[in-house]
ChimeraX commands (.cxc) that place a marker at each C-alpha (Angstrom):
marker #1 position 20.72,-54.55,-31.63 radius 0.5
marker #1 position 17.94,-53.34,-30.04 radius 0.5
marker #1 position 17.00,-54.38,-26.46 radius 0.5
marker #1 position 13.73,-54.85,-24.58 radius 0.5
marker #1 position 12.63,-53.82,-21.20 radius 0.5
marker #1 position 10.29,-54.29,-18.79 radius 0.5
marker #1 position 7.28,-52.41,-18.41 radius 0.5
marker #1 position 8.26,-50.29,-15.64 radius 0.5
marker #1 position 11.70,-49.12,-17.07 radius 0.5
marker #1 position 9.25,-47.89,-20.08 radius 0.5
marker #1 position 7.08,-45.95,-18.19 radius 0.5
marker #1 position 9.76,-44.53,-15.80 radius 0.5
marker #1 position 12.06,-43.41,-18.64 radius 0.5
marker #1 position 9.23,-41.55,-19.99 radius 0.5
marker #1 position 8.63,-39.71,-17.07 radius 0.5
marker #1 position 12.33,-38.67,-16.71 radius 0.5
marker #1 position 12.98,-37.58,-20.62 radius 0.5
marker #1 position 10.95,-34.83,-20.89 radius 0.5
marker #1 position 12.47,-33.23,-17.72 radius 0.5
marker #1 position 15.88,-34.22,-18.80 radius 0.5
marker #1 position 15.62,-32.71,-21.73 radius 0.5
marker #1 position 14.32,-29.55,-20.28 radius 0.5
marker #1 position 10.17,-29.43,-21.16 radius 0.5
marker #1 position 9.82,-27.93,-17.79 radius 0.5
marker #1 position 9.08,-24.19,-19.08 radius 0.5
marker #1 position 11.36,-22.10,-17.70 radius 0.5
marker #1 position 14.08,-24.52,-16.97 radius 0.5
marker #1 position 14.47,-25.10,-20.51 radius 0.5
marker #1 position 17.59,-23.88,-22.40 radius 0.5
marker #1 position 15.94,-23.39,-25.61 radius 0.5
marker #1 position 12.76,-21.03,-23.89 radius 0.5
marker #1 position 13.28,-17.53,-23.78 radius 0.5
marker #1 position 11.11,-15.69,-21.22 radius 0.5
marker #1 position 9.17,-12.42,-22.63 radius 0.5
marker #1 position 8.22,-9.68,-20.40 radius 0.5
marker #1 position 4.86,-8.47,-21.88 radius 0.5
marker #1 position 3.77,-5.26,-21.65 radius 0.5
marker #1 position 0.79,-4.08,-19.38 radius 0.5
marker #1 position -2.49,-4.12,-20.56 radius 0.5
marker #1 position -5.33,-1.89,-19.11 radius 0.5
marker #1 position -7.68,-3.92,-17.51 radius 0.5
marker #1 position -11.67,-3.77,-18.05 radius 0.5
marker #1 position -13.31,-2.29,-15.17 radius 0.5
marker #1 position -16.90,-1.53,-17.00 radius 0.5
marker #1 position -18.47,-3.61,-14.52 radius 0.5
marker #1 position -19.02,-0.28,-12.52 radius 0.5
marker #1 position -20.98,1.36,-15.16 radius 0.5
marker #1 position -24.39,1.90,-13.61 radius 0.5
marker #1 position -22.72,2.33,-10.23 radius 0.5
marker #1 position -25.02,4.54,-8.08 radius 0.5
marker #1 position -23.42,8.26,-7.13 radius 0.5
marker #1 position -20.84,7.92,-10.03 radius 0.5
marker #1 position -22.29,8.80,-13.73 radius 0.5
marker #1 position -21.17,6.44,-16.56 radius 0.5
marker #1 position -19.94,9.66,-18.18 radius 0.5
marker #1 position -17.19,10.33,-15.23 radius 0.5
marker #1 position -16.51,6.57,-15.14 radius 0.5
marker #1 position -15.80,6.71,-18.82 radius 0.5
marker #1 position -13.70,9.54,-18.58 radius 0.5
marker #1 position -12.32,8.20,-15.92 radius 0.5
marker #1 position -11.22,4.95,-17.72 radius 0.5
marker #1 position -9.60,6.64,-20.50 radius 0.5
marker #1 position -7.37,8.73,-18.12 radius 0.5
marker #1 position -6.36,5.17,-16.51 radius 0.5
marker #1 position -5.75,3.91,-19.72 radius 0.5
marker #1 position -2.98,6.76,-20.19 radius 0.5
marker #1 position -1.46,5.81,-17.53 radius 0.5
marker #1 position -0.99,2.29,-18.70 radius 0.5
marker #1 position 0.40,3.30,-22.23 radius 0.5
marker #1 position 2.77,6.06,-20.77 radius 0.5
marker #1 position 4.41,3.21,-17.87 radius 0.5
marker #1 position 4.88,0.55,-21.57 radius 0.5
marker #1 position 6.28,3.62,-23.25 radius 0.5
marker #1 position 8.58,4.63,-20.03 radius 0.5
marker #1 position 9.78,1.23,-19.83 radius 0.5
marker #1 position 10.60,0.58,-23.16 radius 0.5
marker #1 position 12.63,4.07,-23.29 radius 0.5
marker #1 position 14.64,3.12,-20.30 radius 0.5
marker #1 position 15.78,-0.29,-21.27 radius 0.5
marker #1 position 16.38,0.96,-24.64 radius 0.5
marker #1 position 18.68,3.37,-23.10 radius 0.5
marker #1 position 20.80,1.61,-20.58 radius 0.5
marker #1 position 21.22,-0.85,-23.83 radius 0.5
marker #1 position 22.76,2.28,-25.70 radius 0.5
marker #1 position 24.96,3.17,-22.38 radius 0.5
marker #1 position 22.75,6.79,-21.99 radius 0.5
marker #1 position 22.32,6.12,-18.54 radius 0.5
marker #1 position 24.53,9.33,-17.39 radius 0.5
marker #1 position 22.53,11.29,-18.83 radius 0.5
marker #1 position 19.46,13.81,-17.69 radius 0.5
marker #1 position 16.88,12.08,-20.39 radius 0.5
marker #1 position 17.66,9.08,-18.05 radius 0.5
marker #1 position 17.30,10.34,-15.13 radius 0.5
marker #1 position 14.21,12.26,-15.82 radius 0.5
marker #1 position 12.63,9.32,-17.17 radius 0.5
marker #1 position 13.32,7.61,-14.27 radius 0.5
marker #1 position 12.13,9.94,-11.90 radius 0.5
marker #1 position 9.00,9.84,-14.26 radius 0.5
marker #1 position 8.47,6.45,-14.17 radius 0.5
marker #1 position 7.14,6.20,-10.45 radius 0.5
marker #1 position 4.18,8.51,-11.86 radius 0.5
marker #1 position 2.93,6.85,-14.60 radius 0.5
marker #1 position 3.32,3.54,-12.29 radius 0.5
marker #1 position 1.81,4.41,-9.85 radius 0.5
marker #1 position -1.11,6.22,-11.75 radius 0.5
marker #1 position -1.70,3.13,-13.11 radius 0.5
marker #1 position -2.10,0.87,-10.55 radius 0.5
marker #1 position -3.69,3.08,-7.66 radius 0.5
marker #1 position -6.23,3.51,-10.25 radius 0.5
marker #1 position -6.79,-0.75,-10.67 radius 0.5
marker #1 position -7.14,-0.52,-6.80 radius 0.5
marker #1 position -9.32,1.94,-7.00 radius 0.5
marker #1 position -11.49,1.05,-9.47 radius 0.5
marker #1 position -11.35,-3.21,-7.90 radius 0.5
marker #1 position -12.41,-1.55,-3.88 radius 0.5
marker #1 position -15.81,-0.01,-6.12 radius 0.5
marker #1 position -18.98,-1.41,-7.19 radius 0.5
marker #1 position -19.90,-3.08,-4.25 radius 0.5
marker #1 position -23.32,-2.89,-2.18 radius 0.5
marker #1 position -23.10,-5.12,1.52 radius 0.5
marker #1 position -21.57,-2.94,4.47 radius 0.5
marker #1 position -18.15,-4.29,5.91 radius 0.5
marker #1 position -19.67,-7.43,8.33 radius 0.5
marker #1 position -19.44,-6.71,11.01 radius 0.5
marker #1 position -17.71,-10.07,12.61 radius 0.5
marker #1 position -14.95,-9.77,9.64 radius 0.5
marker #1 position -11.19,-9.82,10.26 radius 0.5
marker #1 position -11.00,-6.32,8.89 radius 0.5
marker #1 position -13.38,-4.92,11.17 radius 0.5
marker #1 position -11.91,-6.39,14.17 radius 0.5
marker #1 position -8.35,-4.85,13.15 radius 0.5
marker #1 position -10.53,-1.35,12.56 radius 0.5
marker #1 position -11.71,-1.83,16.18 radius 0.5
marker #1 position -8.15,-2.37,17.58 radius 0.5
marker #1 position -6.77,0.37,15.66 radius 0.5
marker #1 position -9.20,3.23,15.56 radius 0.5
marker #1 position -11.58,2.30,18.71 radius 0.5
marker #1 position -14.87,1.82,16.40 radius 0.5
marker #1 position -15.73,1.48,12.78 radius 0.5
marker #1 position -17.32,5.16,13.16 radius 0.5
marker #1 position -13.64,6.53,14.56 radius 0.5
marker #1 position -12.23,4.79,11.45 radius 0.5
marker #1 position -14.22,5.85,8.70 radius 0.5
marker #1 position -14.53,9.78,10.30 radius 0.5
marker #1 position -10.95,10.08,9.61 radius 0.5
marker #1 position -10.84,8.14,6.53 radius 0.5
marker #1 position -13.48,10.87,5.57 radius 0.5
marker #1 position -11.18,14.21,6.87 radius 0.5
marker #1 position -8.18,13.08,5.18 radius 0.5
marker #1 position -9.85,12.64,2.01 radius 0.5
marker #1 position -11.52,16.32,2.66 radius 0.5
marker #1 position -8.16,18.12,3.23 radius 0.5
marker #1 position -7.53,20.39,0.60 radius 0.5
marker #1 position -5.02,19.18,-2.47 radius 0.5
marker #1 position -5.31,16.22,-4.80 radius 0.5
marker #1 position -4.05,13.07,-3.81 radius 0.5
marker #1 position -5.35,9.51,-2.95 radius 0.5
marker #1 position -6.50,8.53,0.47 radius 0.5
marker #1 position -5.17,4.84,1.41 radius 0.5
marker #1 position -6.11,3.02,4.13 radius 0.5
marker #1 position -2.84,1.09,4.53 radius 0.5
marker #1 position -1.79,-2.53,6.70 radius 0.5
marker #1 position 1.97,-2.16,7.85 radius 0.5
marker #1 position 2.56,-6.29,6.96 radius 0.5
marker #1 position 5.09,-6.44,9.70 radius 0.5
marker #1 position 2.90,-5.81,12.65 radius 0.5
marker #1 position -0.92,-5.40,10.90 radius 0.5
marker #1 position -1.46,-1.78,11.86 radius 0.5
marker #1 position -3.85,-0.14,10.16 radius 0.5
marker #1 position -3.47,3.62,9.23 radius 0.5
marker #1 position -5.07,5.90,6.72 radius 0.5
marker #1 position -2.66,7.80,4.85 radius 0.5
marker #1 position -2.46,10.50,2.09 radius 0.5
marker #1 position -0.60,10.25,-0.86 radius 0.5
marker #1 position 0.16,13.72,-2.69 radius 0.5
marker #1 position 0.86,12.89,-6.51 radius 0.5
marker #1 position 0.98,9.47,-6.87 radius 0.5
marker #1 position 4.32,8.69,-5.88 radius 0.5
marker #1 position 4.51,11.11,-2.62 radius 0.5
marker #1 position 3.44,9.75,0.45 radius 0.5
marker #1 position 3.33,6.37,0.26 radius 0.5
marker #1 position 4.42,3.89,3.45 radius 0.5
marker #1 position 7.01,1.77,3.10 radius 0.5
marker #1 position 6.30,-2.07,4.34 radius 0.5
marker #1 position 2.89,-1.33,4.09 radius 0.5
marker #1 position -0.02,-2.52,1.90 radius 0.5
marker #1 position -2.51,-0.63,0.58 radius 0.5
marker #1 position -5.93,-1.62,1.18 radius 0.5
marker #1 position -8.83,0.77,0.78 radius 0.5
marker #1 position -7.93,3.49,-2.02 radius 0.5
marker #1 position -9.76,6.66,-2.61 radius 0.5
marker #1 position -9.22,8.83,-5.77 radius 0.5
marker #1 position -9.56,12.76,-4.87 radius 0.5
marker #1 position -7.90,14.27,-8.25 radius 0.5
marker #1 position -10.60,16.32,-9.99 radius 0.5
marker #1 position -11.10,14.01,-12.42 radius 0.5
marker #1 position -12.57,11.81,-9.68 radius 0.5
marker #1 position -14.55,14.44,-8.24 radius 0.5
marker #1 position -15.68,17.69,-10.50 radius 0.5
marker #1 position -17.29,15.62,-13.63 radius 0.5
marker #1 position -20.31,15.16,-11.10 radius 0.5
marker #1 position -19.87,16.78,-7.78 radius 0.5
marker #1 position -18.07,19.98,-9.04 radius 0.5
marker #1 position -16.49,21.50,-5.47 radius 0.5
marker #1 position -18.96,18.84,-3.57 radius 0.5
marker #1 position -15.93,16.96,-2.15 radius 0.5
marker #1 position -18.12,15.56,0.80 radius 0.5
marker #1 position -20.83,14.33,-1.35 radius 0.5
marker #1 position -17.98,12.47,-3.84 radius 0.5
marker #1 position -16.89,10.85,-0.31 radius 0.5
marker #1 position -20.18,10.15,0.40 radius 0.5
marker #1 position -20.87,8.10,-2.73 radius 0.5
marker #1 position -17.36,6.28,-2.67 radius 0.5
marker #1 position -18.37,5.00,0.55 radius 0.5
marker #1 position -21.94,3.88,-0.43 radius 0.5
marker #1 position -20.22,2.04,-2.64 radius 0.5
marker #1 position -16.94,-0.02,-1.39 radius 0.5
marker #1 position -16.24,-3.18,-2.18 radius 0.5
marker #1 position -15.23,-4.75,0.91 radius 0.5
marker #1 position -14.71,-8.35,-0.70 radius 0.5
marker #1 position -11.56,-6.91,-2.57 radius 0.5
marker #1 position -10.67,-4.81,0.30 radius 0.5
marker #1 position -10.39,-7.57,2.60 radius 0.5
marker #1 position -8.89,-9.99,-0.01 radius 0.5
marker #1 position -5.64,-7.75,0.31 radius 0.5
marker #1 position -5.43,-8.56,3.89 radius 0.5
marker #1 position -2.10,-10.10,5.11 radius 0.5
marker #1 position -2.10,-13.66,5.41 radius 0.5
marker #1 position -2.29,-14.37,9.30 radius 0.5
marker #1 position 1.01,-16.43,10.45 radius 0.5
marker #1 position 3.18,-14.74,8.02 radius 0.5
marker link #1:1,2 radius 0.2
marker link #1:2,3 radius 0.2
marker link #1:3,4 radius 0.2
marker link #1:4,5 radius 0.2
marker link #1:5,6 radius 0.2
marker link #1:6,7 radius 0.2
marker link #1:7,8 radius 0.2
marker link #1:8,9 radius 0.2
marker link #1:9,10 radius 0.2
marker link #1:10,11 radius 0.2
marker link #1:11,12 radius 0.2
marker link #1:12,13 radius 0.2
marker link #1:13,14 radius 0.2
marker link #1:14,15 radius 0.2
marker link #1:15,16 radius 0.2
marker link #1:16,17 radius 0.2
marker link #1:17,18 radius 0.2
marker link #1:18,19 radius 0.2
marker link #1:19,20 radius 0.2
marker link #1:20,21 radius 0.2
marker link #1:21,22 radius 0.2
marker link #1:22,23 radius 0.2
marker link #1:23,24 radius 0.2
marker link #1:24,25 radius 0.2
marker link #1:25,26 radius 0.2
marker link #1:26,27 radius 0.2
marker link #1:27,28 radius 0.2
marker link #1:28,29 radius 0.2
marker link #1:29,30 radius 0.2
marker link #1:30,31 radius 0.2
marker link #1:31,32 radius 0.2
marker link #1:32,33 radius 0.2
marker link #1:33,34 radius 0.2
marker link #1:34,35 radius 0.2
marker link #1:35,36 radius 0.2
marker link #1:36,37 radius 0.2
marker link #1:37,38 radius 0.2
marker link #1:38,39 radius 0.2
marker link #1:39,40 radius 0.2
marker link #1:40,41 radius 0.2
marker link #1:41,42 radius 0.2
marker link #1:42,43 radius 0.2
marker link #1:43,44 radius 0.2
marker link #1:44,45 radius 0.2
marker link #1:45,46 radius 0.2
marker link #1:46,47 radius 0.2
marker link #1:47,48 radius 0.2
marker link #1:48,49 radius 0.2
marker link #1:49,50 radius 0.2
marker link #1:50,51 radius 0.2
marker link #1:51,52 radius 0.2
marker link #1:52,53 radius 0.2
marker link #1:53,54 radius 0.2
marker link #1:54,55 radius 0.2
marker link #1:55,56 radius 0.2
marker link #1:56,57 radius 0.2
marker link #1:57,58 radius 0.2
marker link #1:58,59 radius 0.2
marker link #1:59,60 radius 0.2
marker link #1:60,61 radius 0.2
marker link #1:61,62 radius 0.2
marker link #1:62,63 radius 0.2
marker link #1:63,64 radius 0.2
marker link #1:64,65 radius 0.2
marker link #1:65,66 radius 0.2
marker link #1:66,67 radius 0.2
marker link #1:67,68 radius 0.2
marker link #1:68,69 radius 0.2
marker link #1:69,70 radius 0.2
marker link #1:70,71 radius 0.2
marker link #1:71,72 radius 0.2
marker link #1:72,73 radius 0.2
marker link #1:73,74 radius 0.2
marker link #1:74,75 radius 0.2
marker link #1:75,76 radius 0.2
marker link #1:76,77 radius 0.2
marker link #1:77,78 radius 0.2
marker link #1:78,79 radius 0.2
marker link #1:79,80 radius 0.2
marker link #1:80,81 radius 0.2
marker link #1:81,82 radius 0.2
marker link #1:82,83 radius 0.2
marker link #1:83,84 radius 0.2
marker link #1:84,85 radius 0.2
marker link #1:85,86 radius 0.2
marker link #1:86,87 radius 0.2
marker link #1:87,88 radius 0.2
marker link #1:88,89 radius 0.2
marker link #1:89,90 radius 0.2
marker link #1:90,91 radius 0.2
marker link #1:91,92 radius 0.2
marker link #1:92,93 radius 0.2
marker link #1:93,94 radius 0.2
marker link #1:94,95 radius 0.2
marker link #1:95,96 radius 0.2
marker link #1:96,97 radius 0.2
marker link #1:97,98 radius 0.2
marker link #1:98,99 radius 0.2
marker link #1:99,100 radius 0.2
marker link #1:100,101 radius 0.2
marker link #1:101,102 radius 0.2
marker link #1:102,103 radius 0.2
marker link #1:103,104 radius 0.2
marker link #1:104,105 radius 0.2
marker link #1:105,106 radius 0.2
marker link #1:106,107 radius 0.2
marker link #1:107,108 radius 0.2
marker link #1:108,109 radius 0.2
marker link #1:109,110 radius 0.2
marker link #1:110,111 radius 0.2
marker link #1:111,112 radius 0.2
marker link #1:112,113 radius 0.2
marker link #1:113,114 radius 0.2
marker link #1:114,115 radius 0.2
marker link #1:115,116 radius 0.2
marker link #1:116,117 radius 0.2
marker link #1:117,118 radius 0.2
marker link #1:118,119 radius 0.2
marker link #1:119,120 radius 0.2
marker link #1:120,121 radius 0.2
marker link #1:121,122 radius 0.2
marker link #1:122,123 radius 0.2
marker link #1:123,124 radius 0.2
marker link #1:124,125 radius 0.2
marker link #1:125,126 radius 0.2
marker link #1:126,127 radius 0.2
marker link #1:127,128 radius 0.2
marker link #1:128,129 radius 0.2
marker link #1:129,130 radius 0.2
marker link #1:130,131 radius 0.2
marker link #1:131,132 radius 0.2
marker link #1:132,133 radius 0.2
marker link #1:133,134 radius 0.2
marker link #1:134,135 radius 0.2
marker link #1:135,136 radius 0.2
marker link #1:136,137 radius 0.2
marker link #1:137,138 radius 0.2
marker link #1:138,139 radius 0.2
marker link #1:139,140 radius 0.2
marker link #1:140,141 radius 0.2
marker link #1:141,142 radius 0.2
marker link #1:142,143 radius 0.2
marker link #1:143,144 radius 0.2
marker link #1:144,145 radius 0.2
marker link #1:145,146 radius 0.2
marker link #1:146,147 radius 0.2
marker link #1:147,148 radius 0.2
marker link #1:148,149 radius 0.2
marker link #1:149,150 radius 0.2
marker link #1:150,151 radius 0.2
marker link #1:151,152 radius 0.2
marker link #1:152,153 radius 0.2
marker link #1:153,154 radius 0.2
marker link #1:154,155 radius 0.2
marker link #1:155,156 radius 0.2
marker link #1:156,157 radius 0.2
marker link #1:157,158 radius 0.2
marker link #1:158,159 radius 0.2
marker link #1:159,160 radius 0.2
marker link #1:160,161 radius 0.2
marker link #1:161,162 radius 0.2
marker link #1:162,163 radius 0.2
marker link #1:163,164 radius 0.2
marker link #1:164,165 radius 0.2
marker link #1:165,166 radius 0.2
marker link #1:166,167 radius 0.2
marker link #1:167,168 radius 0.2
marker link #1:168,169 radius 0.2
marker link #1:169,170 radius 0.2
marker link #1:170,171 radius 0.2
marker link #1:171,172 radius 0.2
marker link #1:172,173 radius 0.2
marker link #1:173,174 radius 0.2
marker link #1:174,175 radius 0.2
marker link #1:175,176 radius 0.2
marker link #1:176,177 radius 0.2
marker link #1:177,178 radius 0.2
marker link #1:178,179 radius 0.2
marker link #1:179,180 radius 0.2
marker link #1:180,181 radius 0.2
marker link #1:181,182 radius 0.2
marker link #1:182,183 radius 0.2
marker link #1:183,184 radius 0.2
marker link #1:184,185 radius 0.2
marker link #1:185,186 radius 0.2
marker link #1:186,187 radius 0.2
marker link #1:187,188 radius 0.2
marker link #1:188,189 radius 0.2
marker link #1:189,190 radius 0.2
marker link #1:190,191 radius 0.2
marker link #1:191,192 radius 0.2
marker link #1:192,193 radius 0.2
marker link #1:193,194 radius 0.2
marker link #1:194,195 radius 0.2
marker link #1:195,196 radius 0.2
marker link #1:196,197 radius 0.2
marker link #1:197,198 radius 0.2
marker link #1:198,199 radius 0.2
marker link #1:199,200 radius 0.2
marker link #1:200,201 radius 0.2
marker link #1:201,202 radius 0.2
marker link #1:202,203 radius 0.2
marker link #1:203,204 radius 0.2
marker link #1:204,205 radius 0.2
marker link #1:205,206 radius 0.2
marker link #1:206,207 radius 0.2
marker link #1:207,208 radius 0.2
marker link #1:208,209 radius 0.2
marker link #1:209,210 radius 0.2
marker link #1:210,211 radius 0.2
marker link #1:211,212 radius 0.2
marker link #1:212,213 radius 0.2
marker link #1:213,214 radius 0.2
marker link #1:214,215 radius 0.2
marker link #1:215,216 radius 0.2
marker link #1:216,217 radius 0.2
marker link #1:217,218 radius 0.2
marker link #1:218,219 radius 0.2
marker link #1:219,220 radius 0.2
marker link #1:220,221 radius 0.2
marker link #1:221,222 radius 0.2
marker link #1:222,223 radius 0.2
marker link #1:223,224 radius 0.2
marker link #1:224,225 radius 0.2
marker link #1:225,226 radius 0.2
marker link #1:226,227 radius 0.2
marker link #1:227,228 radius 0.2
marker link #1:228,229 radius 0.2
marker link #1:229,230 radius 0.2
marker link #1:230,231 radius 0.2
view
């Protein structure tokens, strides 16, 4: 027989079934979570960009692209293997080993390409510059040896980096994607000195490629990656 109830018990019970019977997302026994693959991200928005020809942008672009297909493909391979136990072997390990490449090829490149395409100096009563002040002594001091380690001879990436357990700024070189980085640290201001970067229009001009990166840093996304003061 059925039985009534009050209002209240209606609208309460509601509330509780669907979490009882797990329509929460992932605390649901009948979802199965999918890792997706990466997906290069559109960064045509710098087409135009003064100092940087939409031919070595476009070029540019498709060698980022690479980068994401070969980390999907590396990451596939590996979890393919450890499911067939192949894990001892050298395939593994050199896939492994490659896998910090492609990686990090990949997303040095999205930081690169998200610090470009802007047009206001750094303000000057920012957070930023008052942690480039306390670190380097003046703006100037910081951005003269920003410039000298990006005009040191090899290919790399300069990074100006934020150690997140005291805030210490320091500008860094990393040799081959995956050499060099700082651990703790977070990278904040990237600068791309392969030859890709740098030959399609400056051919040996190193300085002048420096030049135009810096006419043309985006210091909204630099600052957004910031450390949260307090934690």
């Amino acid at each position: 027989m059925c039985r009534h109830h009050p209002a209240w018990f209606v609208v309460v019970l509601a509330l509780i079934l669907p979490l009882a019977c797990g329509a929460g997302g992932d605390q649901s026994t009948g979802d199965k979570l999918v890792v997706k693959p990466y997906e290069a991200r559109d960064f045509s928005r710098l087409k135009g960009m003064q100092g940087f020809s939409d031919h070595a942008l476009d070029q540019h672009f498709t060698l980022y692209q690479g980068y994401v297909r070969n980390t999907n493909l590396l990451l596939e391979e590996l979890t393919q293997m450890a499911r067939e136990g192949k894990t001892a072997t050298p395939a593994y390990a050199e896939l492994k080993r490659r896998l910090g490449w492609e990686w990090n090829g990949m997303r040095l490149h999205e930081l690169y390409f998200d610090n470009l395409g802007g047009k206001e100096p750094l303000p000057k009563d920012s957070l930023l510059m008052k942690k480039i002040e306390a670190n380097f002594g003046a703006y100037e001091a910081w951005q003269a040896d920003f410039r000298a380690t990006g005009a040191m001879r090899g290919i790399g990436w300069v990074v100006l980096f934020e150690d997140q357990h005291t805030g210490r700024l320091v500008n860094a070189w990393i040799n081959e994607h995956d050499l060099g980085h700082l651990a703790g640290a977070t990278p904040l201001l990237i600068m791309d000195v392969f030859e890709h970067a740098v030959l399609p229009d400056y051919g040996l001009k190193r300085g002048e490629y420096i030049n135009a990166f810096c006419e043309n840093i985006n210091w909204a996304a630099v600052q957004a990656r910031l450390r949260k003061e307090g934690k």
